[in-house]
N, C-alpha and C positions, 0 to 999 in steps of 0.2 A: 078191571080191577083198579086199573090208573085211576077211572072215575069216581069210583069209589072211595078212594084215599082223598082223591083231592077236595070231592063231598065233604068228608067229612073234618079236612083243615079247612074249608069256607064256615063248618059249622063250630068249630074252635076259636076261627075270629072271631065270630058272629057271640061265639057268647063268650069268649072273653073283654071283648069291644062292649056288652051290655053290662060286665062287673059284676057276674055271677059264680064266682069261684069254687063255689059248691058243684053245681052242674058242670063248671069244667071238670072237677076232680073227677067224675064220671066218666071223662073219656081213655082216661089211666086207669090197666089191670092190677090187681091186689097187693102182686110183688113189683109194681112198674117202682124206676127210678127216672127221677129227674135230676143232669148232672147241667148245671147252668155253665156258662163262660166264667173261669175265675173263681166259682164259689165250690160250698160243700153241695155232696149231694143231698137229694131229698128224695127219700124213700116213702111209698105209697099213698094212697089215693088222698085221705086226710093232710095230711103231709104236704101233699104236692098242692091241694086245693089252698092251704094257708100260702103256702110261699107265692100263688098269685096275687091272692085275697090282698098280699105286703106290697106286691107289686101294684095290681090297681090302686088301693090307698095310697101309695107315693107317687097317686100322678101317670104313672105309663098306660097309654093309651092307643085307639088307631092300629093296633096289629093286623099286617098282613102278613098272610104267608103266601108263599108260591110255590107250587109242588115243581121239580122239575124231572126227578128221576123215582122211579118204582120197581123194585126186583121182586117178587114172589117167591118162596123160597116152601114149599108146599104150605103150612100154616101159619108161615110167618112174612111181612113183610119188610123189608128195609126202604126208607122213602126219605128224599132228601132235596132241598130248596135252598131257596134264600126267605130273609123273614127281614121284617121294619115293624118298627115302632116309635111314636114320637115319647117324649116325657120330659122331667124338670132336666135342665143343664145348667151352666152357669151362670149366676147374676138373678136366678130366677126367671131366664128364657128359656122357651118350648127348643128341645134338642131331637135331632133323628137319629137313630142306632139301626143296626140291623147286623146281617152277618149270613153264615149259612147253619142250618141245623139238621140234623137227622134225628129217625125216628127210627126204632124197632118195635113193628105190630103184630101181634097175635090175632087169628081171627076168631071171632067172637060171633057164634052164627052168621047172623048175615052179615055181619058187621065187621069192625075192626075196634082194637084195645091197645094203645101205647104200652109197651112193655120199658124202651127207654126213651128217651129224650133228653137230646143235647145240644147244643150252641155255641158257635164260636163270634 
């Protein structure tokens, strides 16, 4: 299952790294929230897919994540890492951010669905 989880944050980079915010929005369930470092939240999949969509257009880029921990919890997962990204900083120089984040996932057939996701 660890595999599985961390498939499918390679596949979260991978299309957030190509600027497709629509397809991200796909990997977030109907009622998922997304609670960022610092901001309001952002409730469901449209929702969630603009506030990257804001993000890529201002520049952040390069996301990686790294899964480090995975609990099962019968159909739910709780999964948590550290994450980096480069973007604008000051003066108009390339700046690196990162932090740790967790996720709460629902499974979704064979699959997994973000239910929340958060960052510090």
């Amino acid at each position: 299952m660890t595999s599985s989880i961390a498939a499918g944050a390679e596949r979260w980079d991978a299309t957030f790294n190509g600027g497709d915010a629509a397809e991200l929005a796909k990997f977030y369930a109907a009622d998922a929230r997304v609670i960022p470092a610092g901001g309001a939240p952002v409730a469901g999949p449209e929702a969630i897919g603009k506030f990257f969509a804001d993000l890529i257009a201002n520049g952040f880029k390069d996301h990686r994540i790294t899964v480090e921990s995975v609990t099962e919890k019968g159909p739910i997962a709780i999964a948590s890492g550290k994450w980096a990204l480069s973007g604008p900083g000051e003066g108009g120089a390339t700046a690196q951010y990162g932090g740790n984040w967790v996720n709460v996932l629902e499974r979704d057939g064979d699959g997994w669905r973000v239910l929340l996701h958060t960052w510090n």
